[in-house]
C-alpha positions as CSV (number, residue, x, y, z in Angstrom):
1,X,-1.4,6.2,28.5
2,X,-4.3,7.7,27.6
3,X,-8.3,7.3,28.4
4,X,-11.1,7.3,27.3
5,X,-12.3,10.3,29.2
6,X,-14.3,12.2,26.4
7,X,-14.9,9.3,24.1
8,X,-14.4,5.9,23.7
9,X,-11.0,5.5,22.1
10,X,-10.1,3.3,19.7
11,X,-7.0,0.7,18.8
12,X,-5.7,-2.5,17.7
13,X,-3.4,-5.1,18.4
14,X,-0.8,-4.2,16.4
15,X,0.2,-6.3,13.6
16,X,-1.3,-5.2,10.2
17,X,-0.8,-6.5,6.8
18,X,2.7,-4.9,5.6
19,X,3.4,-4.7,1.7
20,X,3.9,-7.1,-0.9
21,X,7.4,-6.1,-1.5
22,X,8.4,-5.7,2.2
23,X,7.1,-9.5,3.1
24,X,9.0,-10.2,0.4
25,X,12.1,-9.2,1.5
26,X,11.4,-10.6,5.5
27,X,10.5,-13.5,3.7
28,X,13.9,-13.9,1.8
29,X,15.8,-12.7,4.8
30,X,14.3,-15.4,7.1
31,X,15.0,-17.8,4.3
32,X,18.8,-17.2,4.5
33,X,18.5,-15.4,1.5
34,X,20.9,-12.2,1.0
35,X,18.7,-9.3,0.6
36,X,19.5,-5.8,-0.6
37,X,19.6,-3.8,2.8
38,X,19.4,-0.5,2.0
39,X,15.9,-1.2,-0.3
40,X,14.8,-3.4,2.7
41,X,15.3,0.4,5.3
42,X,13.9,2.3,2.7
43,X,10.8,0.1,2.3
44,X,10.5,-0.4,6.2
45,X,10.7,3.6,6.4
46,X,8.0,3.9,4.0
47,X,5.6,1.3,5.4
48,X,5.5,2.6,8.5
49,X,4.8,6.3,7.7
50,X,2.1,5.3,5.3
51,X,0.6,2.6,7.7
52,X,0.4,5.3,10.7
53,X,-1.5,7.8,8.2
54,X,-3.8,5.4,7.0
55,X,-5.0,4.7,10.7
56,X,-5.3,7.8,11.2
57,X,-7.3,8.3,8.9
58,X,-9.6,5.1,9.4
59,X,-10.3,6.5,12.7
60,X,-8.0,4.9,15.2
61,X,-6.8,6.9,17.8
62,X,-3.7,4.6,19.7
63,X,-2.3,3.7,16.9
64,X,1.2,1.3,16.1
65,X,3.9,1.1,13.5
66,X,2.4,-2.3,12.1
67,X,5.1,-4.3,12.9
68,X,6.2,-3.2,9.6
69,X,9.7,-4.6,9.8
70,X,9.4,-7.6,12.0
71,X,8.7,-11.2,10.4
72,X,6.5,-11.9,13.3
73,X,5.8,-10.6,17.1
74,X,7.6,-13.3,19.0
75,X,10.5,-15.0,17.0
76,X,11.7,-11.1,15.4
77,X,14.3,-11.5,18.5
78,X,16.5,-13.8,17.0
79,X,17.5,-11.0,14.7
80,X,18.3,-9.1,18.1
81,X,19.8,-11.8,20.4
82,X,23.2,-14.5,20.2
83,X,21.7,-18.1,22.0
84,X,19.5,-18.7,19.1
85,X,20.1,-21.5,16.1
86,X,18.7,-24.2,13.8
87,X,15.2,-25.1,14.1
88,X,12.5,-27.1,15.8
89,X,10.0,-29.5,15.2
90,X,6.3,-28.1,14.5
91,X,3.7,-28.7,18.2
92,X,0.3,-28.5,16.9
93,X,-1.9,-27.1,19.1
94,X,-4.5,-29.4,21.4
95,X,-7.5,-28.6,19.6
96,X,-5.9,-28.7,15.9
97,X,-4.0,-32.6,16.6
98,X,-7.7,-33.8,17.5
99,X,-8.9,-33.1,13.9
100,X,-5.9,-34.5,11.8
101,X,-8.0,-33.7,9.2
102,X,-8.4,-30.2,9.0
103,X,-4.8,-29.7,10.3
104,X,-3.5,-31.4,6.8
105,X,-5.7,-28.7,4.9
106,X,-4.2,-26.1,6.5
107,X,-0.8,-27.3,5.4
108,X,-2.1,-27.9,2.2
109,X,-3.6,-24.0,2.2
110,X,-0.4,-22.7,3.7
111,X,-2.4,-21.5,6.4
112,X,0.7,-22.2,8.9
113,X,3.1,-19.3,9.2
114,X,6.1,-19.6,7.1
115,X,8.3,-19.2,9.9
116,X,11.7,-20.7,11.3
117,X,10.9,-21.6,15.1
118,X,15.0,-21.3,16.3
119,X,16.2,-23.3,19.6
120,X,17.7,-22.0,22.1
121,X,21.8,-23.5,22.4
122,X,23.6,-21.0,24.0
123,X,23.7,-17.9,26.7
124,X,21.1,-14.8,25.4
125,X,22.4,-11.7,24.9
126,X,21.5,-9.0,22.8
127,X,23.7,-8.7,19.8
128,X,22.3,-6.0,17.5
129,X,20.6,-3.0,18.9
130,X,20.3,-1.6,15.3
131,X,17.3,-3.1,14.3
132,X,14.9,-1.4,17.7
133,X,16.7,1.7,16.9
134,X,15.2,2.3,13.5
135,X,11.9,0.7,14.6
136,X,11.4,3.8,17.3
137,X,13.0,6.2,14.9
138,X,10.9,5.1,12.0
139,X,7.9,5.0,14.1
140,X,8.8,8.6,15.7
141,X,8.9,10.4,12.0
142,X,6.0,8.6,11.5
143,X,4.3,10.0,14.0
144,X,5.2,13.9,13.5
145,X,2.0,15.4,12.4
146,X,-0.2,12.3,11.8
147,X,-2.8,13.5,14.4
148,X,-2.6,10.4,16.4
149,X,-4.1,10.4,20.0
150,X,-1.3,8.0,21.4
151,X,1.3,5.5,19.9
152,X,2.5,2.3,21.3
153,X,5.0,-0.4,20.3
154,X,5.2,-4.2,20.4
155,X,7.4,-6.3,22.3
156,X,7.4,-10.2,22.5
157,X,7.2,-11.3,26.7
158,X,9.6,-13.8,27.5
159,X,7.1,-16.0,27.8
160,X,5.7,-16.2,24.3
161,X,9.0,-16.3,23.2
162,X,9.5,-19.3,25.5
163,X,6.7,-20.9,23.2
164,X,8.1,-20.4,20.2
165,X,11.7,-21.2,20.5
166,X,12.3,-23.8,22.9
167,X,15.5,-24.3,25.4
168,X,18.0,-26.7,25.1
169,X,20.8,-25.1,27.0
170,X,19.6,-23.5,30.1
171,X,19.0,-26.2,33.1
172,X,15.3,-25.1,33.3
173,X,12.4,-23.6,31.9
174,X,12.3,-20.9,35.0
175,X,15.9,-20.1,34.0
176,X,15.1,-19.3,30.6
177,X,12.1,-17.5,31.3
178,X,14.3,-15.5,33.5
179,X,17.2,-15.0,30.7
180,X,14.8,-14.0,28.5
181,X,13.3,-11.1,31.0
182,X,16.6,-10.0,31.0
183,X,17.1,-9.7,27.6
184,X,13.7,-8.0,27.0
185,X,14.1,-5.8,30.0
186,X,16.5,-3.1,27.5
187,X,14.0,-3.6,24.8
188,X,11.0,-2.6,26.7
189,X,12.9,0.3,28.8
190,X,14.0,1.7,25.0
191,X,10.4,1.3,24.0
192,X,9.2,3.4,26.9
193,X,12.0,6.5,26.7
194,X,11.4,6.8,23.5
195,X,8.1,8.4,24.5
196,X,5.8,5.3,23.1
197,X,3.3,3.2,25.0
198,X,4.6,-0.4,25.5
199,X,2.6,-3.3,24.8
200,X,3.8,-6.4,25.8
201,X,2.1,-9.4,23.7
202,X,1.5,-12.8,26.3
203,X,-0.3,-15.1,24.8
204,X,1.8,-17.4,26.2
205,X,-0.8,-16.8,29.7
206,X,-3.3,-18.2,27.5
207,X,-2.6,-19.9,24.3
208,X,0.4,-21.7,26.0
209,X,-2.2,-23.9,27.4
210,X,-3.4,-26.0,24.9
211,X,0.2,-25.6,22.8
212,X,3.5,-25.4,25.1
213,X,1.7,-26.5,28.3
214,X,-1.3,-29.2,26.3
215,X,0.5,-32.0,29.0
216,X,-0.3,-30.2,32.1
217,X,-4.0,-30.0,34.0
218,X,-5.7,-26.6,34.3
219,X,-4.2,-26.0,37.9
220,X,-0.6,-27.0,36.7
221,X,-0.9,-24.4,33.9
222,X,-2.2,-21.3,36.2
223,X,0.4,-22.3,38.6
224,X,2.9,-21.6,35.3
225,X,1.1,-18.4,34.2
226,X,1.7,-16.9,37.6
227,X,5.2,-17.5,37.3
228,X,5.6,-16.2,33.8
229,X,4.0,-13.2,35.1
230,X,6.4,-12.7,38.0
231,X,9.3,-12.9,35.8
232,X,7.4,-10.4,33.3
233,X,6.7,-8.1,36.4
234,X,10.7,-8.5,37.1
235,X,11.5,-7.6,33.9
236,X,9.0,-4.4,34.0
237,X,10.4,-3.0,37.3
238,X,11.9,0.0,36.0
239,X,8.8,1.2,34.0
240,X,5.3,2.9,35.3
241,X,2.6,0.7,35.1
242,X,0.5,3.5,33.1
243,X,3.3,3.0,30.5
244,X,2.3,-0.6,29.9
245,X,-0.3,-2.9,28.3
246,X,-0.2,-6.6,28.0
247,X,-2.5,-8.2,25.4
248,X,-3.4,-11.8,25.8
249,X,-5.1,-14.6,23.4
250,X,-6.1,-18.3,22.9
251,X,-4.0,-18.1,19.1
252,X,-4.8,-15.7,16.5
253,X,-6.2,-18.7,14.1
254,X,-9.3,-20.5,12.6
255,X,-9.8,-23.4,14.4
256,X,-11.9,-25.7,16.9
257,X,-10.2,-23.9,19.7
258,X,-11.9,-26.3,22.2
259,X,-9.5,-26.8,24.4
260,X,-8.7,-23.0,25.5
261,X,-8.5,-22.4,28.9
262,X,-11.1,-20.0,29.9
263,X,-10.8,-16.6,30.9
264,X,-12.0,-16.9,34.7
265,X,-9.4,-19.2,35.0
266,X,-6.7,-17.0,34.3
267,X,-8.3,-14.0,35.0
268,X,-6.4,-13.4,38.5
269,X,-2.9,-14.3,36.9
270,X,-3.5,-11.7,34.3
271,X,-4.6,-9.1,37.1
272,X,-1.5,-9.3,39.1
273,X,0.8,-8.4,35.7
274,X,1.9,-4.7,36.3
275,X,0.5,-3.3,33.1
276,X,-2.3,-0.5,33.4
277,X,-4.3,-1.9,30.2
278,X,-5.3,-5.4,29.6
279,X,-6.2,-6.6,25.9
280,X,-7.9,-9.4,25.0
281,X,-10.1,-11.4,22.9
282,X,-13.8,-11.2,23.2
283,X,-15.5,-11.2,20.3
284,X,-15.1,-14.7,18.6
285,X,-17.6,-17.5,19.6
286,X,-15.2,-19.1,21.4
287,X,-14.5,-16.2,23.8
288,X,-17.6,-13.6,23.2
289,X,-19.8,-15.0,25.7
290,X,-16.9,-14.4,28.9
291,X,-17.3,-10.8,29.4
292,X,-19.5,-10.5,32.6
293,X,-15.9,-12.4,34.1
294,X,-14.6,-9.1,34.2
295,X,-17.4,-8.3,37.0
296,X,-16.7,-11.4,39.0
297,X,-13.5,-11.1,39.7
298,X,-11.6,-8.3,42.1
299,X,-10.3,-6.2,38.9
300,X,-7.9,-3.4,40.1
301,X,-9.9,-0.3,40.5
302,X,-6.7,1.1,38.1
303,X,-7.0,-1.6,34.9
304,X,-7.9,-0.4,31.5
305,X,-10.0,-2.7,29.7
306,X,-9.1,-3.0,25.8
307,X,-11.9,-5.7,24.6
308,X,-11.5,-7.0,21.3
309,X,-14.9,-6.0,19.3
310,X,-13.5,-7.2,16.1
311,X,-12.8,-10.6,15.1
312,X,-9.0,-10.7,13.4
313,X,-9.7,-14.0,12.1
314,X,-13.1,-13.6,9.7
315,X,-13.5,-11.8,6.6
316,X,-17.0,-10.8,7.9
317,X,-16.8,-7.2,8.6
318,X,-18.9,-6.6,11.6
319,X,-21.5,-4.2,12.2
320,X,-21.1,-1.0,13.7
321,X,-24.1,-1.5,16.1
322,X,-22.9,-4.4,17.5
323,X,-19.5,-3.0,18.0
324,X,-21.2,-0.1,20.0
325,X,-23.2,-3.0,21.7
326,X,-20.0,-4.8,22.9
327,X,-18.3,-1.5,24.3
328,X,-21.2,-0.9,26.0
329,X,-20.9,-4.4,28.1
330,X,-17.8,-3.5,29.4
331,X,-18.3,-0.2,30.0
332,X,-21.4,-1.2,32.2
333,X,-18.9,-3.5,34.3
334,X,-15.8,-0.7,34.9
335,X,-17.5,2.9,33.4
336,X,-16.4,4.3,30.0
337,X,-12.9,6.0,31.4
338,X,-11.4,2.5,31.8
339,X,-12.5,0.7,28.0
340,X,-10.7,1.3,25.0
341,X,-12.3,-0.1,22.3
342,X,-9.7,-3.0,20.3
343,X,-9.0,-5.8,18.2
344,X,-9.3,-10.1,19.4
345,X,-5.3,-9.7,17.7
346,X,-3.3,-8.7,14.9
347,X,-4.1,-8.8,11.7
348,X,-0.8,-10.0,10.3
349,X,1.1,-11.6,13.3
350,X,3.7,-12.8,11.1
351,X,4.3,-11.9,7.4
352,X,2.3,-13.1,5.0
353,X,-0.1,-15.2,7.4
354,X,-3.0,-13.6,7.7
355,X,-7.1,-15.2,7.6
356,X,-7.9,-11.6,6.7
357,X,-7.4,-9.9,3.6
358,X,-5.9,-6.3,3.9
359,X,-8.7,-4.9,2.4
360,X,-11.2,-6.2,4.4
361,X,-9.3,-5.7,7.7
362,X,-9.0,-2.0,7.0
363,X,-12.9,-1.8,6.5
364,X,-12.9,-3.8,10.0
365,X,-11.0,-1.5,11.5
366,X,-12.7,1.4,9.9
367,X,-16.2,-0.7,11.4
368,X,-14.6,-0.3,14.9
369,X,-14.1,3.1,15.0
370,X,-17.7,3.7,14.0
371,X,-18.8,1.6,16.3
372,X,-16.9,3.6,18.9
373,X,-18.4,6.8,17.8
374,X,-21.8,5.2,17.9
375,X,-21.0,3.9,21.8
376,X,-19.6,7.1,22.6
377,X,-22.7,9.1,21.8
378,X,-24.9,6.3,24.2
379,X,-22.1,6.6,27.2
380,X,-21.8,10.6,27.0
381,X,-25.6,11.5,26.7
């Protein structure tokens, strides 16, 4: 993994707006629908070398493959895995179920991702290695003579996928978590040999609070974060900790979001997950206010900080000044070697759901890295 030991780097979280035609066909093949496969490659291929470029070229430096070919970053593995089938009844989150209200315009707007939520009936196993194959080989031509600085890849934890595709056939929820960091473990190992930063995406350490977890009391929930940790950590054993990031959130939507857990609650679970390089949300006004947490706590002299300074959920496009501004907090807390300047989440997390439009979240995006530029020149003087 690399630092930002000359300049503050810059990345995201990985999801970005894929193509009209390519949602189209994720959205018809998550539909049942039988698409043309050999278009549906092609397109993916294409995507991905074009998306990497176009970082590039807005001034990221870590950059991803977009998620290009993956209907969203925690439910793509029933594509991948055998246990999986049918569907599941909708949870709304805590904070969304106390306005009724605005959760029926939502539905209205389509604002809810057009996504099948599978439950789990039967032993996991991984069924089709095909699909993480052309992911890293897409993402490696990609790569060849873009100029990017570094290159990671998604991967769902086991404990957001927990979240979104609940268990009906293992005799616990600590026994699917652990069948699940099983599963994952080849995924993430691939993801690593291939020569590619891992990120793992948990926001089931935070979100899960007020959407899986919304019964239990703050306490109960860290107590469950800890252990979805320890079966993350399991499934990591095999792969150096400066190999790894985790990125973390309260739910990449528009919303109250009053009844997130806050960070210096679950700031101690998220510092004992092996991953070098911690991303997070910290520049909406629910979670903008929390970063002087990160100087309260005993943070491992060895974390990596990777703040969000750009909101994925507003179409305002935010001001390179205050970008520099928000580096420049963290950066006072751990030095400038250990921040890397990011993104609150994705900015398509699942096909066609997205607050922001693709436009707008390149100029975002392009915001950030001058906004990095702008901190660099204040931390380097």
């Amino acid at each position: 993994m690399k630092f930002s030991s000359e300049r503050i780097l810059t990345t995201h979280v990985g999801s970005l707006p894929r193509p009209d035609s390519l949602a189209d066909l994720l959205a018809g093949r998550e539909a049942g629908e039988d698409i043309d496969e050999i278009q549906f490659s092609r397109e993916a291929s294409t995507a991905v070398h074009h998306i990497v470029r176009h970082q590039v070229a807005l001034g990221i430096d870590v950059v991803s493959d977009g998620e290009m070919a993956k209907i969203g970053y925690s439910t793509y593995i029933t594509d991948r895995c055998t246990g999986f089938s049918g569907d599941s009844p909708r949870r709304p989150p805590a904070d969304l179920a106390r306005f009724p209200a605005y959760m029926e315009r939502q539905a209205k707007t389509n604002e809810a991702p057009p996504i099948a939520r599978p439950v789990c009936t039967a032993e996991i196993a991984v069924k089709n290695r095909e699909p993480l194959k052309t992911d890293i080989a897409n993402f490696a031509a990609a790569l060849d003579g873009a100029g990017a600085t570094d290159a990671f890849m998604n991967a769902s934890s086991p404990g957001v996928i927990s979240a979104f595709l609940p268990n009906e056939y293992y005799p616990s929820e600590q026994a699917y978590l652990e069948a699940l960091g099983t599963v994952m473990r080849e995924e993430y190992e691939a993801i690593v040999d291939a020569g590619f930063v891992l990120q793992v995406d948990c926001p089931d350490v935070a979100m899960a609070r007020h959407t899986q977890y919304k019964d239990l009391s703050d306490g109960q929930f860290v107590a469950q974060a800890e252990r979805q940790v320890e079966v993350l950590n399991a499934a990591l054993t095999n792969i150096p900790a400066e190999s790894v990031r985790m990125h973390i959130c309260w739910g990449n939507y528009e919303g109250p979001h009053d009844f997130d857990i806050p960070l210096h609650k679950i700031a101690n679970v998220l510092c004992r997950a092996k991953p070098q390089a911690l991303s997070f949300e910290a520049s909406n006004p629910r979670h903008a206010h929390e970063w002087p947490v990160w100087g309260e706590i005993d943070l491992p002299s060895d974390k990596i900080l990777i703040p969000g300074v750009i909101d994925t959920c507003t179409n305002y496009i935010e001001h390179p000044d205050l970008v520099a501004e928000r580096i420049c907090r963290f950066a006072g807390i751990v030095g400038r070697e250990r921040v890397m300047a990011g993104t609150d989440c994705g900015f398509s997390t699942f096909a066609r759901y997205g607050h922001v439009l693709p436009d707008i979240a390149y100029e975002k995006l392009k915001a950030l890295a001058a906004g990095a530029a702008i901190a660099s020149e204040r931390l380097w003087l």
